[in-house]
Backbone bond lengths (Angstrom), bond angles and torsions (degrees), N, CA, C in turn:
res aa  C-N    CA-C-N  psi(-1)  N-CA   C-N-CA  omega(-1)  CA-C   N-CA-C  phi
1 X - - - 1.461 - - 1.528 110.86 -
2 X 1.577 107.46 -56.81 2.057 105.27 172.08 2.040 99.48 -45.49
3 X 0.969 133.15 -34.28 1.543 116.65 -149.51 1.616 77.13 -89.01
4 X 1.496 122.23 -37.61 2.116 94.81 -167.96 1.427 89.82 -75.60
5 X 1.461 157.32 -22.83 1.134 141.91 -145.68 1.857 100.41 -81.30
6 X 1.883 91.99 -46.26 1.379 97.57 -174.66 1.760 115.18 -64.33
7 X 1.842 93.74 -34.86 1.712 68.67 178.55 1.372 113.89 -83.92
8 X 1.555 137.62 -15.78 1.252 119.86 176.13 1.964 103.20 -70.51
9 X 1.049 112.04 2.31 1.935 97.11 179.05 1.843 102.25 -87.48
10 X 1.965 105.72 -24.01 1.983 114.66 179.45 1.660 79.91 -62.54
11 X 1.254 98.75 -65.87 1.563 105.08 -165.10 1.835 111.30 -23.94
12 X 1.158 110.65 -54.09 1.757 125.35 -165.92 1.435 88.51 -70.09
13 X 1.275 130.69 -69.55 1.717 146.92 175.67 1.065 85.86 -6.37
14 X 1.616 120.17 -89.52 1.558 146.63 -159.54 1.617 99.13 -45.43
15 X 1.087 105.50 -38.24 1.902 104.64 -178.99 1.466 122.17 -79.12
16 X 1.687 97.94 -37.31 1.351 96.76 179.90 1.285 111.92 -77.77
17 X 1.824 129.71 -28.26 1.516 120.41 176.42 1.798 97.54 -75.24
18 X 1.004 156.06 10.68 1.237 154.27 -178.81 1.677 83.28 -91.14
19 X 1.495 134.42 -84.62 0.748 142.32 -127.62 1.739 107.10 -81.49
20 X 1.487 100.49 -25.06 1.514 106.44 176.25 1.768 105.82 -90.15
21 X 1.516 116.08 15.80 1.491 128.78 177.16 1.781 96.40 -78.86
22 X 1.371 96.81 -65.65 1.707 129.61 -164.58 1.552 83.58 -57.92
23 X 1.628 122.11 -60.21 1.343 95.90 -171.74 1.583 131.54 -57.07
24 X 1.147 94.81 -34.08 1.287 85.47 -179.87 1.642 126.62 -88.12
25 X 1.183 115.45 -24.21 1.290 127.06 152.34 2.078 131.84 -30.84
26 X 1.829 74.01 -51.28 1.933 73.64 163.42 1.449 115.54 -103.80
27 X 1.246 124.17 -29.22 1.680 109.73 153.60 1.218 122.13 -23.04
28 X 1.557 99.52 -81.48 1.657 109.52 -177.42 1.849 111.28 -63.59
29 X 1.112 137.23 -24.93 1.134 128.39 -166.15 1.811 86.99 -78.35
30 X 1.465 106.81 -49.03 1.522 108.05 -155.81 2.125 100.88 -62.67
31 X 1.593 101.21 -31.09 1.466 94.04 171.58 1.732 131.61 -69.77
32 X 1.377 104.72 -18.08 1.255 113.32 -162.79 1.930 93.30 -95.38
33 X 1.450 105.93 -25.63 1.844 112.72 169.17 1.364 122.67 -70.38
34 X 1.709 89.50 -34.61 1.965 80.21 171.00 1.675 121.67 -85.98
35 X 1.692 102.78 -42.87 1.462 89.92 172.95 1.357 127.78 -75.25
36 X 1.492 114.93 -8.55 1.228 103.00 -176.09 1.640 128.59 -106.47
37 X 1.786 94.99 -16.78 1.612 112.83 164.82 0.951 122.29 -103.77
38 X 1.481 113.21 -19.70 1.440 119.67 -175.36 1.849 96.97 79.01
39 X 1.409 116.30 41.49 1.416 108.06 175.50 1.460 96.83 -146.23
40 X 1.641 99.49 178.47 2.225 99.83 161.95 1.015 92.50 173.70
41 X 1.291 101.89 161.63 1.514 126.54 162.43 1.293 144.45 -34.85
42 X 1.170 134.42 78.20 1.659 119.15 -156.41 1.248 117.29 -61.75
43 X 1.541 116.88 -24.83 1.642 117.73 177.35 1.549 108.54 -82.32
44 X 1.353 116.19 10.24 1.676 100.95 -164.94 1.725 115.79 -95.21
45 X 1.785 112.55 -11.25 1.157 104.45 166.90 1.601 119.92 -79.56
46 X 1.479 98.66 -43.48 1.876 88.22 171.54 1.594 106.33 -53.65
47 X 1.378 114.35 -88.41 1.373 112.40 -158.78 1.437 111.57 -16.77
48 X 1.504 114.17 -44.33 1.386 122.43 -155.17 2.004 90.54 -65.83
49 X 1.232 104.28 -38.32 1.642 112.59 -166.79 1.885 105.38 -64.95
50 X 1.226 90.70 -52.00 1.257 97.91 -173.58 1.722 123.85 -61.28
51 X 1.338 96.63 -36.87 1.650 118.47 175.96 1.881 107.11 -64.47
52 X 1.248 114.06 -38.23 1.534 141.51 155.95 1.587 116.33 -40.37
53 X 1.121 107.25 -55.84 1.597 129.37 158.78 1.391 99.80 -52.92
54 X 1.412 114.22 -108.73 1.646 107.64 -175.84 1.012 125.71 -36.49
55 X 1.188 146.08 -31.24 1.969 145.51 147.00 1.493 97.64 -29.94
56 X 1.201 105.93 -75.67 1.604 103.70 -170.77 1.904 126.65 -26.72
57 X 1.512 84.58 -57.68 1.804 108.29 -170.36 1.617 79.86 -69.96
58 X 1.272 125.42 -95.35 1.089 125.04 -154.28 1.441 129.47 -43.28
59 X 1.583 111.83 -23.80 1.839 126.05 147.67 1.274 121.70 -18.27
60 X 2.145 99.15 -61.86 1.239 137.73 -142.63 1.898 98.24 -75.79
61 X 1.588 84.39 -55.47 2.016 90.99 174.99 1.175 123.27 -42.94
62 X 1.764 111.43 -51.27 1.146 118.70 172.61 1.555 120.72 -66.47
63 X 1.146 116.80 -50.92 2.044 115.92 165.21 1.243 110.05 -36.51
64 X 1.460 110.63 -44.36 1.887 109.40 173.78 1.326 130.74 -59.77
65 X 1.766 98.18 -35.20 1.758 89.57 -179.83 1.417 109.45 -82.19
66 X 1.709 124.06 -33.47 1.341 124.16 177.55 1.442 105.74 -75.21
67 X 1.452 139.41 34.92 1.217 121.17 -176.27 1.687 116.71 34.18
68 X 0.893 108.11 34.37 1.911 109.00 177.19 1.566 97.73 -80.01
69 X 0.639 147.02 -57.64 1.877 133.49 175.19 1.452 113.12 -5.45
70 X 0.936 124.73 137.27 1.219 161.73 -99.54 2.025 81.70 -147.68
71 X 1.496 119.84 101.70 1.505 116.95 -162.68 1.983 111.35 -161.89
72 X 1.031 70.77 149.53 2.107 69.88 173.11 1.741 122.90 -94.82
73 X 0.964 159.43 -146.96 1.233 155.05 129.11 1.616 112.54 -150.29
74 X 1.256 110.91 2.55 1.562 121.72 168.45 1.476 103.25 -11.76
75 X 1.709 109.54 -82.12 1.038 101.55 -159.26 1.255 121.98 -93.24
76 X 1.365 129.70 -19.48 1.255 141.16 -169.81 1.129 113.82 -72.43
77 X 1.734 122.11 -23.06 1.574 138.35 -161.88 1.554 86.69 -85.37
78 X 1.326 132.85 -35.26 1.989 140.88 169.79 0.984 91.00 -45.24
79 X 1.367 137.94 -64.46 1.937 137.04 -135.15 1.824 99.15 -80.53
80 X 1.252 102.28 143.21 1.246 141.40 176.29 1.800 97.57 -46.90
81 X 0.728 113.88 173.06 2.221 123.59 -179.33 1.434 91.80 -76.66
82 X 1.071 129.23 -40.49 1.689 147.52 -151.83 2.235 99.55 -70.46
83 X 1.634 76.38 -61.23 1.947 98.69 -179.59 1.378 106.74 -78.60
84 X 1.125 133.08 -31.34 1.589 133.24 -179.89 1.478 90.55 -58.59
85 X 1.421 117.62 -51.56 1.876 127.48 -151.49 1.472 85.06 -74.14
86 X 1.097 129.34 -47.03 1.762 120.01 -148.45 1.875 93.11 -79.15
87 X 1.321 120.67 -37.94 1.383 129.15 175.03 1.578 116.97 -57.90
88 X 1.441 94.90 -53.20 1.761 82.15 169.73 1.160 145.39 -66.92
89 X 1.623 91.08 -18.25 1.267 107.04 -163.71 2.080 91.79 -93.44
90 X 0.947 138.32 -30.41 1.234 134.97 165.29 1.569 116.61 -62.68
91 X 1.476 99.84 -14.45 1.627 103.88 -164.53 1.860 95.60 -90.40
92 X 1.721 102.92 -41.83 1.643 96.13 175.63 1.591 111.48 -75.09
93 X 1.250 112.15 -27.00 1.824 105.38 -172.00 1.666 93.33 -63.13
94 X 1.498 134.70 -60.55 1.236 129.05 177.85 1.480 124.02 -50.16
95 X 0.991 114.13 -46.69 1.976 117.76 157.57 1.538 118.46 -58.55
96 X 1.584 107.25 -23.17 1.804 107.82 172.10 1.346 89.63 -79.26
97 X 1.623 136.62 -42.37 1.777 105.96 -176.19 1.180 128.30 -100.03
98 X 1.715 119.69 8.54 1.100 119.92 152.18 1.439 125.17 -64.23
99 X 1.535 113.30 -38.88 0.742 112.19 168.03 1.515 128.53 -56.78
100 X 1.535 124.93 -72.18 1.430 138.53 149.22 1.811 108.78 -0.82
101 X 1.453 108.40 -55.65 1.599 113.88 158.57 1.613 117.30 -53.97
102 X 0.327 119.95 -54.21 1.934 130.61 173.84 1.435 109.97 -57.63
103 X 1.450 118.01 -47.30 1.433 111.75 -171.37 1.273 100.95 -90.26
104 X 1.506 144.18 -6.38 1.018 138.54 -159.90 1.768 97.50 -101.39
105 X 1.356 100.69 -38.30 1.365 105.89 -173.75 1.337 117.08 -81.11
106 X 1.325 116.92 -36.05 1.356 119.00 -178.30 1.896 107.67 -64.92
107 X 1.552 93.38 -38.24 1.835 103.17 172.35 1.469 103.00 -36.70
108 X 0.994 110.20 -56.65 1.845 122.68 -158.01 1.282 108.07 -87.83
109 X 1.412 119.22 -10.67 1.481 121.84 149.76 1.524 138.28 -71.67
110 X 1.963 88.99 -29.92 1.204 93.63 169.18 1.028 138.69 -103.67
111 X 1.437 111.40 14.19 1.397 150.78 165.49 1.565 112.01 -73.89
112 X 0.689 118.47 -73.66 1.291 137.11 147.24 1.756 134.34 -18.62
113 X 0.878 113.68 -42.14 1.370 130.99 -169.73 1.723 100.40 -122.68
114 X 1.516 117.15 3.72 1.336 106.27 -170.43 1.816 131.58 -70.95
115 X 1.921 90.65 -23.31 1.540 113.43 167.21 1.788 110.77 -90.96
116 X 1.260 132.08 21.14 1.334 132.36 -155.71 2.057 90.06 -116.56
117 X 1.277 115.12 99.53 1.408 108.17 166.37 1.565 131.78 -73.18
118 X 1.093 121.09 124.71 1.347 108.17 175.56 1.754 118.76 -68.11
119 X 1.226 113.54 155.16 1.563 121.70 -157.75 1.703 117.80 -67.66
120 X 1.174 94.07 -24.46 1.713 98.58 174.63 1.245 119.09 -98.28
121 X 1.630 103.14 -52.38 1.635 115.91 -164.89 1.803 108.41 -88.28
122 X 1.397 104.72 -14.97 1.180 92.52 174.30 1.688 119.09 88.21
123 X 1.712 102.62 -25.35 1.367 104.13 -161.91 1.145 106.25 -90.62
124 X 1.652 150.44 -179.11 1.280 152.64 -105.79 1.754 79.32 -131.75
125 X 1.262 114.00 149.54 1.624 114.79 -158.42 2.057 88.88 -99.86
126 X 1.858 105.24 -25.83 1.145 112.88 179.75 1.768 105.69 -40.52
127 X 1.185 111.52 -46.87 1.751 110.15 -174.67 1.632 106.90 -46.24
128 X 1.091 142.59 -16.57 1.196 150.66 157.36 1.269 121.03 -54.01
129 X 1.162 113.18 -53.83 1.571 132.93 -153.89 2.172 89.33 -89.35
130 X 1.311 88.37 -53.18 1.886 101.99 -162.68 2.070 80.05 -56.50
131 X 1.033 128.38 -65.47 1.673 105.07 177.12 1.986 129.14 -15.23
132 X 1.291 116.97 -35.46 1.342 123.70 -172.49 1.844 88.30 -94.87
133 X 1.197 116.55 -33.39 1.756 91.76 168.53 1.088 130.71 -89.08
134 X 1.634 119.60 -8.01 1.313 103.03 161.83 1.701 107.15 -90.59
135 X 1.359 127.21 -6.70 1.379 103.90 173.36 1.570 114.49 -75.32
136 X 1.350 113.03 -43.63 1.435 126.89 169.84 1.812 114.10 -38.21
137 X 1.347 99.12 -44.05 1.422 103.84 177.29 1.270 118.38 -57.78
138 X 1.388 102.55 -67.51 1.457 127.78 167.95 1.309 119.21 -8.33
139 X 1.609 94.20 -72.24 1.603 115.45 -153.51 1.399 98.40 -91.07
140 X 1.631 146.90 -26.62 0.994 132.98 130.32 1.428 148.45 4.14
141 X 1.898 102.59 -62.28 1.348 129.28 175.20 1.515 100.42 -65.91
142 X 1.419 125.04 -61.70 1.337 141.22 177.16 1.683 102.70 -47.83
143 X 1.489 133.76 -49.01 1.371 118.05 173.44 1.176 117.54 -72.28
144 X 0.874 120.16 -51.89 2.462 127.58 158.97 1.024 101.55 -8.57
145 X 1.295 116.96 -64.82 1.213 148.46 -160.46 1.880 116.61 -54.75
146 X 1.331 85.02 -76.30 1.913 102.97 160.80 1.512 101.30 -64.42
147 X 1.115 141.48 -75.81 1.295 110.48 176.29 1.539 149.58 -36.29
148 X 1.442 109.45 -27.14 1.352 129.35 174.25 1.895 107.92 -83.91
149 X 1.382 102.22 -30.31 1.450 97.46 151.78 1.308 154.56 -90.97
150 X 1.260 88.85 6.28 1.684 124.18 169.26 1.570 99.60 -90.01
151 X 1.679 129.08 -59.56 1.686 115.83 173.91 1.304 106.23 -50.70
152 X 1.024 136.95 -53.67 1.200 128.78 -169.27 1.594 136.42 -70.77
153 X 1.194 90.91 -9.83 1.605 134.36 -177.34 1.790 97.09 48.27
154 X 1.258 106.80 97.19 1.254 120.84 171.89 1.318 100.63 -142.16
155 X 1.372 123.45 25.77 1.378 122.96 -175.13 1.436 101.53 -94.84
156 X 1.210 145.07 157.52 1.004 152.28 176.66 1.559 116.45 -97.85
157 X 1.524 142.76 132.40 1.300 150.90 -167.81 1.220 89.47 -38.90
158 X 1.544 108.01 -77.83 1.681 97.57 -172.31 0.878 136.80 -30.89
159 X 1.407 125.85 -55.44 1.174 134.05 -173.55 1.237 123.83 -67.36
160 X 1.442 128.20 -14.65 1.437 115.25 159.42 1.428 129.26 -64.18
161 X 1.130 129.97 2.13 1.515 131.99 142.43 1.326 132.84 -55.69
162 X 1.236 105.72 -15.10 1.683 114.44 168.27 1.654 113.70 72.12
163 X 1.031 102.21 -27.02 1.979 114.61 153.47 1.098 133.59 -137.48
164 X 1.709 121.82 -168.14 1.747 126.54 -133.09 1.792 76.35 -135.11
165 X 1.560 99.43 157.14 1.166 100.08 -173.15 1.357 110.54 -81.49
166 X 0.977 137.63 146.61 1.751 109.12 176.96 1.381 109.99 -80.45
167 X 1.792 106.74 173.33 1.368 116.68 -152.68 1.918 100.64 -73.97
168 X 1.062 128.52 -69.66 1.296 137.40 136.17 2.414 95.30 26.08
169 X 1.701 98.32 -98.61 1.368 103.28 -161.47 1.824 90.48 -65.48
170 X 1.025 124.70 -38.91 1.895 121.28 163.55 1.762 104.45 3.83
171 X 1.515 81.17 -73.48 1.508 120.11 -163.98 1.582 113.25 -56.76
172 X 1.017 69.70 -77.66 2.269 71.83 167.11 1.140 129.55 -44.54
173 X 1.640 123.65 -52.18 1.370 139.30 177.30 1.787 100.74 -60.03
174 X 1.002 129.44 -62.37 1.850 114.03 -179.73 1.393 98.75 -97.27
């Protein structure tokens, strides 16, 4: 299960540098059209927005499986193997229903918004919304996941902190 997770996170990688290609491609093309022709692209601020959107979520999946989030360990790094386990494991059940909140809502957003065209592109505004369910999905599978390797205790010491040290304190500490 870790080896499909990792390759669907290359998989996201590969999407998200695709998508930060396009962004910048019509940014800069659309800047170099107005000042320099006095013209541009009419689809190039959405796409650019929307592509912005999916970077984000799809960032987010990947920060989740590498523990890249952004976290403290002050106190939890004190607690016993026993309190680390009972913490994480409250920390993924609450991130399984935040999440569950997110995918449920964004569903009904994109339900919702699925006949609603956007003004330039024309295309279904739902592609916006459907971004928070596949991250929700995503990152879901990935907490299941860490949790079910926490019952089973295949979790590793470290990893019950739920994050990576940053590069910065890395540095200092050795």
């Amino acid at each position: 299960m870790n080896c499909l997770i990792r390759l669907y996170c290359k998989l996201l990688d590969a999407l998200t540098a695709a998508l930060l290609l396009i962004m910048v491609v019509l940014v800069f093309g659309n800047v170099v059209l107005r000042y320099g022709f006095n013209s541009g692209w009419t689809v190039s601020e959405e796409v650019a927005r929307w592509a912005f959107i999916w970077v984000v979520f799809l960032g987010a999946i990947a920060a989740m499986h590498h523990r890249g989030h952004l976290g403290s360990d002050m106190l939890i790094s004190r607690l016993p193997r026993l309190g680390q386990q009972i913490c994480y494991a409250i920390s993924q059940a609450l991130m399984i229903l935040a999440c569950w909140l997110v995918m449920t809502g964004s569903w009904q957003q994109t339900l919702i918004n699925w006949d609603v065209s956007a003004p330039t592109t024309g295309w279904s505004v739902a592609v916006v919304y459907l971004s928070g369910v596949v991250f929700a999905a995503s990152t879901l599978v990935i907490l299941a996941f860490n949790l079910f390797r926490l019952v089973t205790g295949k979790l590793a010491d470290h990893e019950l902190t739920g994050i990576q040290e940053s590069e910065e304190t890395a540095h200092v500490a050795h």
